[in-house]
N, C-alpha and C positions, 0 to 999 in steps of 0.2 A: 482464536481470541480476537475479537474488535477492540481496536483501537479509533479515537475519532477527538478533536479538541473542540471543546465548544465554539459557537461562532463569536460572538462575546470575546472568547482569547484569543481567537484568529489572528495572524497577523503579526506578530513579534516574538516569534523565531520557536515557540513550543513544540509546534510538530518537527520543525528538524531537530529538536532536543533530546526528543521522543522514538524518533527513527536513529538517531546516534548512541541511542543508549540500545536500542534492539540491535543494531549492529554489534554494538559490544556483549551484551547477552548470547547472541546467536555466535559468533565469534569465540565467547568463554565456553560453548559448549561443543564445539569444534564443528561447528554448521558451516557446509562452505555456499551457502544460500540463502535468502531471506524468498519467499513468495508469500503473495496476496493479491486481491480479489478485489475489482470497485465496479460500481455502476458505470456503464459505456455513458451516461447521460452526464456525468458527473468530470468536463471536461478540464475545469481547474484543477480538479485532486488527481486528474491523474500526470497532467503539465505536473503538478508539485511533487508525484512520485517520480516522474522520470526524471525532474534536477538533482534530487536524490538520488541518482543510479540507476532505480527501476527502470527496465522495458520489459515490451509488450512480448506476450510469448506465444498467447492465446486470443482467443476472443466468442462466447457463446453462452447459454444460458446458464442459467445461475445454477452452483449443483445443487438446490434444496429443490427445484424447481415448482416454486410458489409464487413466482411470478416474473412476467413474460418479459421484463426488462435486462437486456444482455449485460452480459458482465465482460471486463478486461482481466486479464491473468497477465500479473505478471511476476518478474523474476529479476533478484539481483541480488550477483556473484559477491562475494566478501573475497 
């Protein structure tokens, strides 16, 4: 599932709204993890995954491999 807020709403507090509520969904389903996948170029969103919890677990290419821009993996514990 992609999740993403447009840039337009950037900025006042959606995305961690959005990540507070997959915590709880992932949570109601007795997930004791969340992971996901962002561009390594993409150095904001992944600063704003890790204040959220997220770290890095991984780091290499994309698994659709469609293109050659590496991805971060990461992971966080509930």
């Amino acid at each position: 599932v992609a999740i993403a807020v447009a840039p337009a709403a950037q900025g006042v507090g959606l995305g961690r709204k959005v990540l507070a509520e997959v915590d709880t969904m992932a949570q109601a389903e007795g997930r004791r993890c969340i992971e996901l996948l962002t561009a390594q170029i993409q150095a904001g969103v992944i600063r704003f995954y890790e204040a959220a919890g997220y770290r890095i677990y991984r780091r290499g290419p994309a698994p659709h491999g469609k293109d050659r821009h590496p991805r971060v993996f990461m992971r966080k514990t509930l």
